[in-house]
LOGU-937418 format. One record per atom (N, C-alpha, C): x, y, z; residue number from 0; atom name; residue in one letter. Coordinates in steps of 0.02 Angstrom, whole numbers. Layout:
N
+--------+--------+--------+------+------+------+
|     c1 |     c2 |     c3 | resi | name | resn |
+--------+--------+--------+------+------+------+
|      X |      Y |      Z |  NUM |   CA |    a |
...
+--------+--------+--------+------+------+------+
END
This chain:
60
+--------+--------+--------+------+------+------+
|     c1 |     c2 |     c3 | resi | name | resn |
+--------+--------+--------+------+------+------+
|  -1284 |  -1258 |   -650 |    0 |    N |    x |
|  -1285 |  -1236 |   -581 |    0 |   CA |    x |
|  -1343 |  -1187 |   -573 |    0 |    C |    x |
|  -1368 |  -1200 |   -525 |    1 |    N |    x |
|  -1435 |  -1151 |   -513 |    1 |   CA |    x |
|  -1399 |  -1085 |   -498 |    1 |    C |    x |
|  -1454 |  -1020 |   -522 |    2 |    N |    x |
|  -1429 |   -947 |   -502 |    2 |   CA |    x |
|  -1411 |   -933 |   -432 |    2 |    C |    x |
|  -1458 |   -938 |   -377 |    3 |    N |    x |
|  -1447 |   -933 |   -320 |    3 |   CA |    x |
|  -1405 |   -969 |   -300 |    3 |    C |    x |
|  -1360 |  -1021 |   -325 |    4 |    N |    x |
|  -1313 |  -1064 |   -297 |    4 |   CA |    x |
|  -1241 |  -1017 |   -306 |    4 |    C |    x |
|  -1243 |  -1015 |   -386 |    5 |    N |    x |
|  -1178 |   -973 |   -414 |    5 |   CA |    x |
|  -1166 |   -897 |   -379 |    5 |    C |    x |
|  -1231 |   -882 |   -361 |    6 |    N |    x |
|  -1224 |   -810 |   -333 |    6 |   CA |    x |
|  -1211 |   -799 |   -260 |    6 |    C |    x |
|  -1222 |   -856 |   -220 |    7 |    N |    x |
|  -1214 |   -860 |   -128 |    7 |   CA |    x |
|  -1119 |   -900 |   -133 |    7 |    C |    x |
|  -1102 |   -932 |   -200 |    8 |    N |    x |
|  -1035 |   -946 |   -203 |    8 |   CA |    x |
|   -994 |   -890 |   -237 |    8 |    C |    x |
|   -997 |   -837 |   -276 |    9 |    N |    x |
|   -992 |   -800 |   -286 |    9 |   CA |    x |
|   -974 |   -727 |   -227 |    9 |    C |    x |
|  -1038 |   -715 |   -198 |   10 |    N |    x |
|  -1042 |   -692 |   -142 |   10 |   CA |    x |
|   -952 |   -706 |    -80 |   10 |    C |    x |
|   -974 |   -759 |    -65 |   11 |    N |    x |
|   -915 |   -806 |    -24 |   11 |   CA |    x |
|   -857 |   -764 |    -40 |   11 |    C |    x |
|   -844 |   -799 |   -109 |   12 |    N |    x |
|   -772 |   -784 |   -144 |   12 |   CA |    x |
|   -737 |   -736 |   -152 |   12 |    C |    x |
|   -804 |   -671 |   -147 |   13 |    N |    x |
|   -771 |   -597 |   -157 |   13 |   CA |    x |
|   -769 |   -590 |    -99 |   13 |    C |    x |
|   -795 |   -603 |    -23 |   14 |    N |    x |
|   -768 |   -578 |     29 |   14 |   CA |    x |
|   -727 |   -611 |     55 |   14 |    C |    x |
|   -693 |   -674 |      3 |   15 |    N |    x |
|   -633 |   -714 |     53 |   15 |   CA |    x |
|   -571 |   -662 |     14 |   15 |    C |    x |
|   -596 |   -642 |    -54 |   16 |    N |    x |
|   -525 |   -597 |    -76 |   16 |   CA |    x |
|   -516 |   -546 |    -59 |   16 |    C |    x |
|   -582 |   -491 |    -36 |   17 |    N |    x |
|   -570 |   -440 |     -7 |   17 |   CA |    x |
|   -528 |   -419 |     71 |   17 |    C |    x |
|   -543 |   -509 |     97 |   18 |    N |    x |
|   -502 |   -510 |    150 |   18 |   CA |    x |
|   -416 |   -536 |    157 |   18 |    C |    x |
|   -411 |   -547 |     90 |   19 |    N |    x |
|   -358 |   -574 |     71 |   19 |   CA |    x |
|   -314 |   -497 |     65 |   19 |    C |    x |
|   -359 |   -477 |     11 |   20 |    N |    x |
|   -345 |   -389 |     -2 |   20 |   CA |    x |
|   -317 |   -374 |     49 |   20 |    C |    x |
|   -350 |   -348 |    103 |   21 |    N |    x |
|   -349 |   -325 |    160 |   21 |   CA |    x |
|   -288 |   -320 |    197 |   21 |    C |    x |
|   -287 |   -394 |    214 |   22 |    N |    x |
|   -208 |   -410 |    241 |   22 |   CA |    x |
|   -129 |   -409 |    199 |   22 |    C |    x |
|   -147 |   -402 |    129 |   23 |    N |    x |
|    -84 |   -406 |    123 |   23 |   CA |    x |
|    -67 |   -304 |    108 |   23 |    C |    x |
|   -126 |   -242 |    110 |   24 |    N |    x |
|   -111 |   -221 |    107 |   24 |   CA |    x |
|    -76 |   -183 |    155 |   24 |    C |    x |
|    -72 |   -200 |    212 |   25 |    N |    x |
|    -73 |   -187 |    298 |   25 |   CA |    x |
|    -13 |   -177 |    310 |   25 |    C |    x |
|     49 |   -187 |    267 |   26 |    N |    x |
|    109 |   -182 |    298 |   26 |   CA |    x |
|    153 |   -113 |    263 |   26 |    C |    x |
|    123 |    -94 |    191 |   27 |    N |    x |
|    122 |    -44 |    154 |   27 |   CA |    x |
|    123 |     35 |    177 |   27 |    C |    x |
|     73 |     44 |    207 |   28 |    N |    x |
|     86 |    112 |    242 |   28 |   CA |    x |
|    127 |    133 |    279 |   28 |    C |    x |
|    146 |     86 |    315 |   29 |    N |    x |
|    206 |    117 |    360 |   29 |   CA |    x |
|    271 |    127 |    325 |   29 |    C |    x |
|    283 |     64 |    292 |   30 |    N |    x |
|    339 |     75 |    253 |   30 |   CA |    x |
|    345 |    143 |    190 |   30 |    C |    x |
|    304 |    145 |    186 |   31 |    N |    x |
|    286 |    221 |    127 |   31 |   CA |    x |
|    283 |    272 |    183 |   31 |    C |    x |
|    238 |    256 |    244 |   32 |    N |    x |
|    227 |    332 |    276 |   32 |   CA |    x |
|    312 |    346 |    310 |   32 |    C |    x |
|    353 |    298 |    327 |   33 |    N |    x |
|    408 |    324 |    346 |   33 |   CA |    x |
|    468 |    325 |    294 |   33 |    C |    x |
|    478 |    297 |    222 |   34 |    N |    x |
|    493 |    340 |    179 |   34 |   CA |    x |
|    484 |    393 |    163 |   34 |    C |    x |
|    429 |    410 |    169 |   35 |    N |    x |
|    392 |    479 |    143 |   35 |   CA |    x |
|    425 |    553 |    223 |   35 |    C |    x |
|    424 |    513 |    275 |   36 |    N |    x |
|    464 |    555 |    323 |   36 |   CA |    x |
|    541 |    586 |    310 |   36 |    C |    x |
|    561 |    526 |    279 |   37 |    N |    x |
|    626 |    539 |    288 |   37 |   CA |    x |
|    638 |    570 |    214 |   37 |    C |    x |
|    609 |    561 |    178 |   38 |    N |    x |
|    629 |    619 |    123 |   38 |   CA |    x |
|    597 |    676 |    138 |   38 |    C |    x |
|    553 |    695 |    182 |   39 |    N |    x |
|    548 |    768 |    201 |   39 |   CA |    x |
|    608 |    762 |    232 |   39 |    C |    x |
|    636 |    751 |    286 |   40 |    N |    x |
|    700 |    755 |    339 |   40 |   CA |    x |
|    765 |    764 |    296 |   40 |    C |    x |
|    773 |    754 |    243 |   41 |    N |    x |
|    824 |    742 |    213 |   41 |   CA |    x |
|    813 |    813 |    159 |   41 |    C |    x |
|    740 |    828 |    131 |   42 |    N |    x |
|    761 |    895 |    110 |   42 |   CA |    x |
|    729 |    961 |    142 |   42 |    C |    x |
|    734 |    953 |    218 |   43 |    N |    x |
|    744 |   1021 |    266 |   43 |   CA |    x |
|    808 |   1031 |    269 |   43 |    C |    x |
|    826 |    954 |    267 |   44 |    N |    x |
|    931 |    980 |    265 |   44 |   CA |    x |
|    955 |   1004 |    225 |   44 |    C |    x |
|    936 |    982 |    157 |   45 |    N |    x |
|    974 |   1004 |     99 |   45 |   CA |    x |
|    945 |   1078 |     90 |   45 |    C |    x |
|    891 |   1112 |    110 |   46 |    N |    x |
|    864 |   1194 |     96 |   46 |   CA |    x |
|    906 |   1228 |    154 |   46 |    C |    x |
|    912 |   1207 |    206 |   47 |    N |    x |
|    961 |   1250 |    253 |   47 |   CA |    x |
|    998 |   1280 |    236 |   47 |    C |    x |
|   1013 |   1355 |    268 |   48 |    N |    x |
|   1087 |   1381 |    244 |   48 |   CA |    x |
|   1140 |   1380 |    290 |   48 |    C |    x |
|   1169 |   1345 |    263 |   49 |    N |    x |
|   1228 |   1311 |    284 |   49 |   CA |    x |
|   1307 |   1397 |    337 |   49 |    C |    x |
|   1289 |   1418 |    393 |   50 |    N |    x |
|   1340 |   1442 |    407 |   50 |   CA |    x |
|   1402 |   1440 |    351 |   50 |    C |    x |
|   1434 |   1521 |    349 |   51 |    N |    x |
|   1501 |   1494 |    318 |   51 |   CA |    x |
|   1551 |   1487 |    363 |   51 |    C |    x |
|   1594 |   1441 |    349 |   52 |    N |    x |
|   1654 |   1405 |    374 |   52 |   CA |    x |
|   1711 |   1475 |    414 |   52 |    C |    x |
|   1717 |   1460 |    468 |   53 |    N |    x |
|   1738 |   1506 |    512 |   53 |   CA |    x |
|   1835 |   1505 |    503 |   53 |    C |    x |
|   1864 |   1537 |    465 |   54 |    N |    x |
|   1946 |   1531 |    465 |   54 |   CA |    x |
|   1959 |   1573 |    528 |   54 |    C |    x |
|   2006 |   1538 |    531 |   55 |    N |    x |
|   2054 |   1571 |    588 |   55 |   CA |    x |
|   2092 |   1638 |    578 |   55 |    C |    x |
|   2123 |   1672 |    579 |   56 |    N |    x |
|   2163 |   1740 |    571 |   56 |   CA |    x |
|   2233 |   1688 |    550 |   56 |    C |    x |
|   2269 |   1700 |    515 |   57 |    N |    x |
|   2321 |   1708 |    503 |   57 |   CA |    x |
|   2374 |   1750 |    513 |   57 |    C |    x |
|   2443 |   1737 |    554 |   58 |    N |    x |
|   2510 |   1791 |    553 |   58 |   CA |    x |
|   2553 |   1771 |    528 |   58 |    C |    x |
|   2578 |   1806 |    495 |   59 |    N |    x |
|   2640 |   1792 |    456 |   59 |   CA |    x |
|   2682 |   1794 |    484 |   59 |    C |    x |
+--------+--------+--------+------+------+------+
END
């Protein structure tokens, strides 16, 4: 195969995978960026201090 042949098919191939790349990484971020939310959300709750529990008076 001539050089300039292998290298303009070459060429091709890496920008059909980079576009391949592309799309399948596209759905990834969101799903991570809103995991990544909700485990902040989940430990603002758990650092809170929790009120203590209010009893009533008791009479005997």
């Amino acid at each position: 195969m001539h050089h300039d042949i292998h290298a303009m098919l070459h060429t091709y191939r890496s920008a059909e995978l980079r576009q391949e790349a592309a799309e399948f990484r596209a759905p990834r971020p969101r799903i991570l960026n809103r995991m990544g939310w909700t485990m902040v959300e989940l430990g603002l709750r758990l650092a809170q201090e929790r009120p203590a529990p209010v009893r009533a008076a008791r009479t005997a």
